[in-house]
N, C-alpha and C positions, 0 to 999 in steps of 0.2 A: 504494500500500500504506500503510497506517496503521501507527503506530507500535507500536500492542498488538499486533495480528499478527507482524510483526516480532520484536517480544521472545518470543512464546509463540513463533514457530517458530524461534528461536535459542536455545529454554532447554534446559536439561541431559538433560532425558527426553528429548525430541524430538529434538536432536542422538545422543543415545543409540541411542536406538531406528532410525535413519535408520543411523547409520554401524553397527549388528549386521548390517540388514537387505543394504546396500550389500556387506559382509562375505562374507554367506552365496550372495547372488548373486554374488562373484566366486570363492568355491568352484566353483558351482555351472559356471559359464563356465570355470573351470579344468581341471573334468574331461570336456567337450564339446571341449575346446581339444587335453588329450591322446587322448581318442577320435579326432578331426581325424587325428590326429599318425598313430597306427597305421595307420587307414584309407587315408591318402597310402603310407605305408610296404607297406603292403601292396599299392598300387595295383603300385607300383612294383617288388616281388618279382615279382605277377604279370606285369608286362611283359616283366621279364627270363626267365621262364620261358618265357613262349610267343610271343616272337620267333623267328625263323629265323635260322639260324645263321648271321652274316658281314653280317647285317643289322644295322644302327647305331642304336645307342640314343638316343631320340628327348628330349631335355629336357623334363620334368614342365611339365606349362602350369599354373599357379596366379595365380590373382587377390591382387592385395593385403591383403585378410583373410584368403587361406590363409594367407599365411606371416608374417602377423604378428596374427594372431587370438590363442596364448599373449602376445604380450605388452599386448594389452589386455584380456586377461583379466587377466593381473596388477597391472597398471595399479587397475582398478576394486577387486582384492583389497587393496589397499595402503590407496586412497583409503579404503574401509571402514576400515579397521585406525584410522587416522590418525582419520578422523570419531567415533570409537568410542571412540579416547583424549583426545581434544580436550574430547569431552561428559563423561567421569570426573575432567580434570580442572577442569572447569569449575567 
């Protein structure tokens, strides 16, 4: 990488425009994150509805990014926030 690339993609717009952008994508991941939430939530009303009675309730099988998908969505919301103020005060 060359030095003027460098300076134009660390200058004030550009950092600006990158941590809004990062921002609004970690909105956006935020509320896919709480949709997730419901939809688990609901999985699991259902199953307690239509089990058979005396029959045992079975542990939610979830993968690594179910259950920790909100916090990298917050993660990326933050980083934005953070990239956003770094380029204002630049």
């Amino acid at each position: 990488m060359d030095r003027e690339f460098l300076q134009r993609l660390l200058s004030r717009d550009v950092l600006l425009a990158i941590g809004v952008t990062v921002f609004v994508f970690g909105i956006i991941l935020r509320g896919i994150a709480r949709e997730q939430r419901r939809t688990l939530a609901a999985r699991k009303q259902n199953e307690l509805v239509t089990r058979q009675p005396g029959e045992p309730l079975a542990p939610p099988q979830q993968s690594h990014l179910e259950k920790h998908f909100a916090h990298y969505a917050n993660g990326v919301f933050i980083l934005g926030i953070i990239i956003a103020v770094v380029a204002a005060f630049r």
